[in-house]
One Martini backbone bead per residue (centre of mass of N, CA, C, O) as a GRO file, in nm:
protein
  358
    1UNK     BB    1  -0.232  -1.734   0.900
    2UNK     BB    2  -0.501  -1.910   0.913
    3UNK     BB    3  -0.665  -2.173   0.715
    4UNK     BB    4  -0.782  -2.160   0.451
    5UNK     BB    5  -0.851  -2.190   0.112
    6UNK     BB    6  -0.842  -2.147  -0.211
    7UNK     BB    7  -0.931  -2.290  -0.559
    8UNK     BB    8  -0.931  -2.448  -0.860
    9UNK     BB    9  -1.245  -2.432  -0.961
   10UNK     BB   10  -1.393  -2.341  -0.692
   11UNK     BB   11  -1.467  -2.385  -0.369
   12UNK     BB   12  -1.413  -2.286  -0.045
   13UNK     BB   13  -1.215  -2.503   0.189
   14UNK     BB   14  -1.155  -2.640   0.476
   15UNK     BB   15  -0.813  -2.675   0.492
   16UNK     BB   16  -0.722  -2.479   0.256
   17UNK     BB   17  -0.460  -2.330   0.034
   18UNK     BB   18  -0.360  -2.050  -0.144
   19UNK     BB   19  -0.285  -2.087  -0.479
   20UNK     BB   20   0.056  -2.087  -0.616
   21UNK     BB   21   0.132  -1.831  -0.856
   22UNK     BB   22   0.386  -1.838  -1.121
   23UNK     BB   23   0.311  -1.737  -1.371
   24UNK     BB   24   0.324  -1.550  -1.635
   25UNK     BB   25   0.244  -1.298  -1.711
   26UNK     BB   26   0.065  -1.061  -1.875
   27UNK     BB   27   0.035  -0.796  -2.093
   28UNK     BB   28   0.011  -0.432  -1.940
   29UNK     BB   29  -0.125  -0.178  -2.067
   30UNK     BB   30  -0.071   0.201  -2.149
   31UNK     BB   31  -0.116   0.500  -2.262
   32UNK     BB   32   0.090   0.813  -2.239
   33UNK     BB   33   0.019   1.025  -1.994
   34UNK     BB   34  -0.052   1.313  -1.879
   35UNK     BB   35   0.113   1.427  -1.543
   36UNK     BB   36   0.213   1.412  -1.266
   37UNK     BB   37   0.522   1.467  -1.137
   38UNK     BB   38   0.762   1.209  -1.014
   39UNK     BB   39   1.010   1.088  -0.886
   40UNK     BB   40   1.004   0.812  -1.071
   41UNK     BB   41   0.985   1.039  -1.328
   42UNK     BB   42   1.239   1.222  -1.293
   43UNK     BB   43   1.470   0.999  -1.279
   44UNK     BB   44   1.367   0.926  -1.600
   45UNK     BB   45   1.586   1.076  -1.855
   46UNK     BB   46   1.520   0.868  -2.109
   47UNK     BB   47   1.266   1.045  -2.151
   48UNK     BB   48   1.139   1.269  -2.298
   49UNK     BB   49   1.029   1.600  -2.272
   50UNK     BB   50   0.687   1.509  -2.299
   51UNK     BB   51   0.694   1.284  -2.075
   52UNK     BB   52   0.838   1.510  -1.839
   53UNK     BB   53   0.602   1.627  -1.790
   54UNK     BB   54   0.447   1.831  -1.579
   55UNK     BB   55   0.181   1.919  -1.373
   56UNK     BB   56   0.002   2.130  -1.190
   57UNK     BB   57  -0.172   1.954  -1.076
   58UNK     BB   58  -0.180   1.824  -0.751
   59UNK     BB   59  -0.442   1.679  -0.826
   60UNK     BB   60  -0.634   1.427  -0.996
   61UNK     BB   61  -0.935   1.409  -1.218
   62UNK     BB   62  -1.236   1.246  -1.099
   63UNK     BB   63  -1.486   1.119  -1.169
   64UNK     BB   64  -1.758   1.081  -0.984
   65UNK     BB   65  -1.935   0.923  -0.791
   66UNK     BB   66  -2.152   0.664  -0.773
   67UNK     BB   67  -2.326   0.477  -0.648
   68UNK     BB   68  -2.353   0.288  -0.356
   69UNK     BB   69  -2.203   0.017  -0.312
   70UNK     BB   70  -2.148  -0.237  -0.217
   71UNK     BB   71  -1.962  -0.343   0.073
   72UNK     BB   72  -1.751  -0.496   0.331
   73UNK     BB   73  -1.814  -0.221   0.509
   74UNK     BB   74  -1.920  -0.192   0.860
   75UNK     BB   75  -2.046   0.024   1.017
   76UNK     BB   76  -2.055   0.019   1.384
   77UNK     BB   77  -1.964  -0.277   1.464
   78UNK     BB   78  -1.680  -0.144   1.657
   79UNK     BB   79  -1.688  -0.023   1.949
   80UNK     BB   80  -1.436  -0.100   2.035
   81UNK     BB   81  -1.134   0.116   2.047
   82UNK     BB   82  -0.894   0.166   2.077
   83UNK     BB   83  -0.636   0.437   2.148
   84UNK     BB   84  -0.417   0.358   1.964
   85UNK     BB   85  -0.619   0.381   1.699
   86UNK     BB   86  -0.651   0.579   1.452
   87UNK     BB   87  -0.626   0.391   1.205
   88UNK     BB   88  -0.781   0.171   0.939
   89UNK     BB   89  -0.733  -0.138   0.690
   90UNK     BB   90  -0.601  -0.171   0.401
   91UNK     BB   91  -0.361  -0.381   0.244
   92UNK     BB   92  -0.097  -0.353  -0.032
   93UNK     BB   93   0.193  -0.500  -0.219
   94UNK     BB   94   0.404  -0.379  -0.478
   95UNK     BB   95   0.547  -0.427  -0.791
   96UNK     BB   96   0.799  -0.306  -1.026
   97UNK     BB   97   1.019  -0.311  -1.289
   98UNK     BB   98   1.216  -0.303  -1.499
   99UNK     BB   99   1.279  -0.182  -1.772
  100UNK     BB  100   1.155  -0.474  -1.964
  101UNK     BB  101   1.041  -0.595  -1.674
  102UNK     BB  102   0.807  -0.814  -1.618
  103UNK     BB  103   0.963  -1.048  -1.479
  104UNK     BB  104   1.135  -1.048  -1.196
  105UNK     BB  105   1.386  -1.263  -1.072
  106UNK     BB  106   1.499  -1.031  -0.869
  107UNK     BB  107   1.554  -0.772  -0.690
  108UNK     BB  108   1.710  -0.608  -0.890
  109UNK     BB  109   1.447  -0.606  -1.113
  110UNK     BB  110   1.320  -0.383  -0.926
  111UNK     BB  111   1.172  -0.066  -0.941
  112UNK     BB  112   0.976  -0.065  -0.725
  113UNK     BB  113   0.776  -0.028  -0.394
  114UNK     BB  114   0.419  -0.076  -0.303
  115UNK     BB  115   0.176   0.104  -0.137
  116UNK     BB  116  -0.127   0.014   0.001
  117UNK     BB  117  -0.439   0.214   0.166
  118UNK     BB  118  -0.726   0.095   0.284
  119UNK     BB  119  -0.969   0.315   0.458
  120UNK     BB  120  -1.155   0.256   0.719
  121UNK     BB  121  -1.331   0.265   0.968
  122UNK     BB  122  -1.239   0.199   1.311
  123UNK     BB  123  -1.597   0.080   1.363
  124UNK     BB  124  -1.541  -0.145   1.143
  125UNK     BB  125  -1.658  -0.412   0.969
  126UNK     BB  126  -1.556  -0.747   0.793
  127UNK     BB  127  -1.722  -0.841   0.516
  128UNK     BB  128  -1.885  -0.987   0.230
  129UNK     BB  129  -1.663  -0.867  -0.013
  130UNK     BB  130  -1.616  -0.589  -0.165
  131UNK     BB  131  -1.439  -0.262  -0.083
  132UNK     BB  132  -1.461  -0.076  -0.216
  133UNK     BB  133  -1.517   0.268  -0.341
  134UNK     BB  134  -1.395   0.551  -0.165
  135UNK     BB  135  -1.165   0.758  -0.267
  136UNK     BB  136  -0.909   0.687  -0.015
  137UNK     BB  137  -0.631   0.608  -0.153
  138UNK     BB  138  -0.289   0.519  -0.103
  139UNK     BB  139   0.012   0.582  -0.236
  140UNK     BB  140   0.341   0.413  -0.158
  141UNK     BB  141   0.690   0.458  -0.202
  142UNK     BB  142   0.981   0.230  -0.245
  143UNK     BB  143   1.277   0.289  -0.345
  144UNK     BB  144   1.439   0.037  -0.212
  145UNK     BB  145   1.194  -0.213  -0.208
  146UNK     BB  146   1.277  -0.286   0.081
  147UNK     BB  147   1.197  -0.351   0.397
  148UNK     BB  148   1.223  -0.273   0.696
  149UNK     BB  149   1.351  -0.477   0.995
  150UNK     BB  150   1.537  -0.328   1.168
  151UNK     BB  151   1.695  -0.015   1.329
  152UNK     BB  152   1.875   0.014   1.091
  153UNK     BB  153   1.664   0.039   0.933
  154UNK     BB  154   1.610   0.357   0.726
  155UNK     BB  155   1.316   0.434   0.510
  156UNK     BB  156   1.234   0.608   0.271
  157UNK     BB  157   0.922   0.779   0.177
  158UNK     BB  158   0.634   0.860  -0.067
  159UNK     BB  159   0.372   0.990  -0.189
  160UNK     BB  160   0.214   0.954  -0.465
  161UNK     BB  161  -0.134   0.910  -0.352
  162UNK     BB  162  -0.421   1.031  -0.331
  163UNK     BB  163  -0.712   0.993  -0.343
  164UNK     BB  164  -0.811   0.717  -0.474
  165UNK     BB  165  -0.923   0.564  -0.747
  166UNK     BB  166  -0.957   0.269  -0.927
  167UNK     BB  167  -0.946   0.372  -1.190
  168UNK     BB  168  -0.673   0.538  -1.121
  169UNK     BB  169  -0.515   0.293  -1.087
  170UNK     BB  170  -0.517   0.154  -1.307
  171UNK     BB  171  -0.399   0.366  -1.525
  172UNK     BB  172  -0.155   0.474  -1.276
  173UNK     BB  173  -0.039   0.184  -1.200
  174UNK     BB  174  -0.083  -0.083  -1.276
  175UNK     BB  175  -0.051  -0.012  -1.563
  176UNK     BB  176   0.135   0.009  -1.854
  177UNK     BB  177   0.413   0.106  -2.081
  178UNK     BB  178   0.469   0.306  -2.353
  179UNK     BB  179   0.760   0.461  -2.514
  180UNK     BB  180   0.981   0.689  -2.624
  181UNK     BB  181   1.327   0.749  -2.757
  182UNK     BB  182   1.595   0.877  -2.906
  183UNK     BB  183   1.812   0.621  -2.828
  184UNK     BB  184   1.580   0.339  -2.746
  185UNK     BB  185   1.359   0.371  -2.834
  186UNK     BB  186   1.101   0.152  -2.719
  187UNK     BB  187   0.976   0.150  -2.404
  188UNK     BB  188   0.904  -0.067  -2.096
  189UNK     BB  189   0.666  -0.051  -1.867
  190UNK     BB  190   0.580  -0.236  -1.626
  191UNK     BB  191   0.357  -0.377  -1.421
  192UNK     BB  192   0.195  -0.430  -1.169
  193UNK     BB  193   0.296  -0.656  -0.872
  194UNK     BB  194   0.162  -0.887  -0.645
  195UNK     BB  195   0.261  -0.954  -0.281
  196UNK     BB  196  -0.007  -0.834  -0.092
  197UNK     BB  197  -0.221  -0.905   0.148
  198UNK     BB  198  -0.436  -0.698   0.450
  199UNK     BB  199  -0.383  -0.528   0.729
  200UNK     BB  200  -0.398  -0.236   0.962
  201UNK     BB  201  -0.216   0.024   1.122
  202UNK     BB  202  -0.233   0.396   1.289
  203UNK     BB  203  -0.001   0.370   1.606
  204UNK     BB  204  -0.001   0.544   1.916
  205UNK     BB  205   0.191   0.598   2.216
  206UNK     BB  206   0.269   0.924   2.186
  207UNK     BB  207   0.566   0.968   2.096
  208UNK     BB  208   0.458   0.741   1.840
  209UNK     BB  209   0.447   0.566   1.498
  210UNK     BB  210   0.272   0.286   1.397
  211UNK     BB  211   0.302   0.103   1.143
  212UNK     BB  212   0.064  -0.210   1.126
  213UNK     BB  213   0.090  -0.548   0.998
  214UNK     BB  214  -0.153  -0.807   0.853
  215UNK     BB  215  -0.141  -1.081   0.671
  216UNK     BB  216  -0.316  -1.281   0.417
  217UNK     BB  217  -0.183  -1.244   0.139
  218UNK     BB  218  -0.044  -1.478   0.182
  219UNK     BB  219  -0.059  -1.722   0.383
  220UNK     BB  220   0.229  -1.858   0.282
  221UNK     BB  221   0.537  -1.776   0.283
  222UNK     BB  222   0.782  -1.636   0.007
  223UNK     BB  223   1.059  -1.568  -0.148
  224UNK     BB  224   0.936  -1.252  -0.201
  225UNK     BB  225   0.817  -1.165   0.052
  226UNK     BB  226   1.137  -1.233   0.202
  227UNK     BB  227   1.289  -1.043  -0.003
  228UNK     BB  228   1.090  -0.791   0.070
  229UNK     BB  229   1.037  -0.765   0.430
  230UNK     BB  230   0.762  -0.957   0.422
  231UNK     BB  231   0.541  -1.036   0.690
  232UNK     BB  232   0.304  -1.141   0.855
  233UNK     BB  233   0.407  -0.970   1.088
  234UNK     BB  234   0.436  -0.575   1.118
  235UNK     BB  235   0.649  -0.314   1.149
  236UNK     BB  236   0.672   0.060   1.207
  237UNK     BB  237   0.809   0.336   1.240
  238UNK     BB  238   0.634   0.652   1.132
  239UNK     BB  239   0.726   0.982   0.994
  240UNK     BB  240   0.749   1.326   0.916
  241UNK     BB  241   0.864   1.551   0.748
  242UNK     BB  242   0.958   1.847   0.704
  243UNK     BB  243   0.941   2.068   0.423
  244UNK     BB  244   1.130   2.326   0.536
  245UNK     BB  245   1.336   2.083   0.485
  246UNK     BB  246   1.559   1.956   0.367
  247UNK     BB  247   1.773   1.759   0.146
  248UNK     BB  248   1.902   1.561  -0.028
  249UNK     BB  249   1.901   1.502  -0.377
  250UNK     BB  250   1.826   1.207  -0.404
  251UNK     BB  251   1.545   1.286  -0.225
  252UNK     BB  252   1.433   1.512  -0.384
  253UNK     BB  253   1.140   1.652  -0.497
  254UNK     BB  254   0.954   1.822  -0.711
  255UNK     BB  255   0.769   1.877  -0.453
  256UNK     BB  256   0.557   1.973  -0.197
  257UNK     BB  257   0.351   1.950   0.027
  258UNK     BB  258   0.010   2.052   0.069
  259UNK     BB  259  -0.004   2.175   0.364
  260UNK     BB  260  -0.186   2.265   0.646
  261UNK     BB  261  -0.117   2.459   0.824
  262UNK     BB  262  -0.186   2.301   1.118
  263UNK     BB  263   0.056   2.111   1.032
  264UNK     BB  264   0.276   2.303   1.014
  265UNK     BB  265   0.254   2.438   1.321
  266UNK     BB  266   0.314   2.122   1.428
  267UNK     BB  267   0.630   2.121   1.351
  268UNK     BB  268   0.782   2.386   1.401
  269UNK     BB  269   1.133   2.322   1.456
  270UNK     BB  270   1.059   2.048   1.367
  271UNK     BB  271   1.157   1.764   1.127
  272UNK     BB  272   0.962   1.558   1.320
  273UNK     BB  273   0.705   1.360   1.318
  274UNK     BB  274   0.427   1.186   1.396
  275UNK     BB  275   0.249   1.033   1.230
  276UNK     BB  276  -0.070   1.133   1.046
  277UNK     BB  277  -0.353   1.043   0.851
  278UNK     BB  278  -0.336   1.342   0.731
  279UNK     BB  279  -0.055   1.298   0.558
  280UNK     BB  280  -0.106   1.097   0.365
  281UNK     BB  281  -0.305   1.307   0.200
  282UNK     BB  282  -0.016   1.438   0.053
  283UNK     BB  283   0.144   1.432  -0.168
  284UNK     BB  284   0.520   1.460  -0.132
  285UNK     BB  285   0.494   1.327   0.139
  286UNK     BB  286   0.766   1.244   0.386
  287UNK     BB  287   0.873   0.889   0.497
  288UNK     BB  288   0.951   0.727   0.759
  289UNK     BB  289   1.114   0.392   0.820
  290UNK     BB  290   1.129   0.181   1.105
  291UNK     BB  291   1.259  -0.107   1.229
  292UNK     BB  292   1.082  -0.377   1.381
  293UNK     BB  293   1.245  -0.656   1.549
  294UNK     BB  294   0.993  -0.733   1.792
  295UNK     BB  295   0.738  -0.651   1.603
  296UNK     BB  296   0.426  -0.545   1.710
  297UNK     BB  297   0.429  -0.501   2.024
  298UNK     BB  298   0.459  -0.195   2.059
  299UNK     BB  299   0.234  -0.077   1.853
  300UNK     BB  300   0.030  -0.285   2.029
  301UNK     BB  301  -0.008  -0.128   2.305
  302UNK     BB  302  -0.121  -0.136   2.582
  303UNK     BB  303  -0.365   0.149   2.739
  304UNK     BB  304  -0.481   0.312   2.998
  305UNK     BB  305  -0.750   0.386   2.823
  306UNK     BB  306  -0.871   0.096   2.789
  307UNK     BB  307  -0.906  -0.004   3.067
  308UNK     BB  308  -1.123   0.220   3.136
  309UNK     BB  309  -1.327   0.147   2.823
  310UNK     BB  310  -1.332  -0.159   2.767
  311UNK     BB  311  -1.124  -0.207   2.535
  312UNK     BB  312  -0.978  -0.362   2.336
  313UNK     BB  313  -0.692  -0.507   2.254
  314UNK     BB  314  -0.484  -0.433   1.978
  315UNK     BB  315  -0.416  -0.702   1.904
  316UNK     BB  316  -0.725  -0.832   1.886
  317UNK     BB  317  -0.822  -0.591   1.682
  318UNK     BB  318  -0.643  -0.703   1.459
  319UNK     BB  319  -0.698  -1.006   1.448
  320UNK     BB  320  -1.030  -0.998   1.400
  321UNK     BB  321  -0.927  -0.799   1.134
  322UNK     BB  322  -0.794  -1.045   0.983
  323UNK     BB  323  -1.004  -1.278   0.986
  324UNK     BB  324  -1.224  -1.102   0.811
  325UNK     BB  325  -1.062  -1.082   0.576
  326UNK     BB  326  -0.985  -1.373   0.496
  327UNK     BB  327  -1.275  -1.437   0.465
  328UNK     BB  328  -1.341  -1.232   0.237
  329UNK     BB  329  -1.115  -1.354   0.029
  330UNK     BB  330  -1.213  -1.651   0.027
  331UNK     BB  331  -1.522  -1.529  -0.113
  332UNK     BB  332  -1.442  -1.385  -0.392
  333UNK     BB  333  -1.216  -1.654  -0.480
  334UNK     BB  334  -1.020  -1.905  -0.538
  335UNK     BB  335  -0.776  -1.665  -0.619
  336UNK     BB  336  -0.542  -1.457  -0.520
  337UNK     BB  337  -0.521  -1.255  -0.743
  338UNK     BB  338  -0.852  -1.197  -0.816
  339UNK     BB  339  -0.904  -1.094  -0.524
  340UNK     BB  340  -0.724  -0.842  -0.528
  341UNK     BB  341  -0.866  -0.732  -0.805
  342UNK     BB  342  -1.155  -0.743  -0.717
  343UNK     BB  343  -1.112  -0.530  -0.472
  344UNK     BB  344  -0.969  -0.350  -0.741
  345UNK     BB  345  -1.184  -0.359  -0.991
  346UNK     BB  346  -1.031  -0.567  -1.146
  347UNK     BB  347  -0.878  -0.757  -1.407
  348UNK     BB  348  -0.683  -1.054  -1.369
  349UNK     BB  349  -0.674  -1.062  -1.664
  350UNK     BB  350  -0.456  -0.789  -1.732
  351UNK     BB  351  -0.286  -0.898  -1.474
  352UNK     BB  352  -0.025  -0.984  -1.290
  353UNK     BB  353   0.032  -1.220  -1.078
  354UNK     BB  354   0.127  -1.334  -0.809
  355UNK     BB  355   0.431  -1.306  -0.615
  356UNK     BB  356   0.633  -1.536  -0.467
  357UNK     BB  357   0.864  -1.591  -0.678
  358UNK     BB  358   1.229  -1.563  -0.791
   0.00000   0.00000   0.00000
């Protein structure tokens, strides 16, 4: 992540780095509504009984989008397109605290870290301005808080939301809230938090598939990023379960993802499959995250169909588009915080700045 970055209170100059923001957060709230259980709710026992009702409704339903905004994704710009990359896009990081706690100390105050997904087309290259709201945004959620490092480390996550909008995004999940509970008087769900953005790729060998991401903010790591297993360049194998297979008690959601059938009988009678970017489009479809302690080599190694058909190297064509990402936030604001937040259309004083450091 080499460049310049944002400056407090002008615009971005070459070779300066981006502003790293310790202050407190503001309180993010908003009001509890009714919404589809998942796990992360299920788990929470503390809340009425009112508050812990589930929807019937698979996913939730949101106002039609407006006219085609501005946005900096610029399709067909990119032709050279390696074979081994499935889907690309951008990709966030957050965090939420745990229950009163606004600002965490350390990761045990962390109650639960999560990864946003913003694809765009395969062929398409990153202009200036924000990624606009395409609403086929993904939230996956991290039970363990940390990602995994080495092959030793294997975490569970799984679908949150899927098709979502920033709008719906804002509502149900930056924001806070407030709740009663008959034991502890009125609980609050801190906002969620900020700890990085960057570029991805979801990429197969043949055998394997490999979530493979480049950071962009921070442009330099610091020691949240680095107790929470974020990397400048990462990658996971990444598998899908087979939802007719039960799991642990303490693993199991509260539904099975509404996979369509050609997805189910690609499962045939194995456990687990290579991720393929159809999965991910529905909620509590549940992901294998294996770390990949050799980094990114693996992922994108390049295929022999790339040299019959002159696409880049995908180490290069990953590399290309975190340099226009780069470039991208450091023309949206000053600031790391608003960069993110202008990106999805939220307003950076109503939410949590980035944290760099517990």
């Amino acid at each position: 992540m080499a460049g310049s970055n944002h400056q407090e209170g002008g615009q971005s100059k070459t070779g300066q780095k981006h502003e790293t923001e310790h202050e407190a957060p503001p309180s993010a709230r908003r009001v509890k509504t009714e919404k589809q259980q998942t796990l992360e709710e299920s788990l929470n026992n503390d809340k009425s009984p009112e508050n812990k009702k589930a929807d019937s409704i698979a996913s939730e339903q949101v106002d039609k989008p407006e006219a085609q905004k501005q946005s900096a994704v610029r399709p067909g710009e990119e032709p050279d397109v390696p074979h081994s990359i499935q889907e690309k896009g951008v990709i966030y990081f957050f965090i939420r605290g745990r229950v009163n706690i606004d600002d965490p100390k350390t990761v045990d105050d962390v109650a639960r870290t999560f990864i946003l997904l913003r694809p765009i087309e395969k062929d398409a290259k990153l202009g200036d301005g924000s990624i606009g709201d395409a609403r086929n945004t993904r939230l996956l959620a991290v039970p363990k808080k940390k990602l995994p490092l080495s092959g030793k480390d294997r975490f569970m996550i799984f679908v949150e939301k899927s098709n979502a909008s920033f709008e719906n995004l804002k509502k149900k999940f930056l924001a806070g809230e407030d709740y009663e509970t008959k034991t502890a008087g009125t609980r609050h769900t801190p906002a969620a938090t900020p700890v990085g953005e960057g570029v991805y790729a979801l990429t197969t060998t043949g055998r394997e598939s490999h979530l493979v991401y480049m950071l962009t903010i921070p442009e330099k790591l610091d020691s949240a990023q680095k107790d929470l297993g974020i990397k400048e360049k990462g990658s996971f194998i990444i598998s899908t379960k087979n939802p007719n297979y039960g799991g642990p008690a303490n693993a199991r959601l509260p539904e099975n993802p509404k996979f369509p059938k050609e997805v189910i009988d690609e499962f045939r009678s194995l456990r687990w499959l290579p991720s393929k970017p159809i999965h991910l489009d529905y909620p509590n479809a549940q992901l294998l995250l294996v770390g990949e302690s050799s980094g990114i080599e693996k992922a994108l190694e390049p295929q022999e169909k790339d040299d019959e058909n002159g696409a880049q190297k995908p180490e290069e064509f990953m590399e290309s588009l975190a340099e226009e990402d780069l470039q991208r936030m450091r023309h949206l604001t000053d600031q790391q915080s608003e960069s993110i937040y202008a990106d999805l259309q939220a307003q950076a004083e109503d939410y949590p700045r980035l944290k760099t450091t517990f």
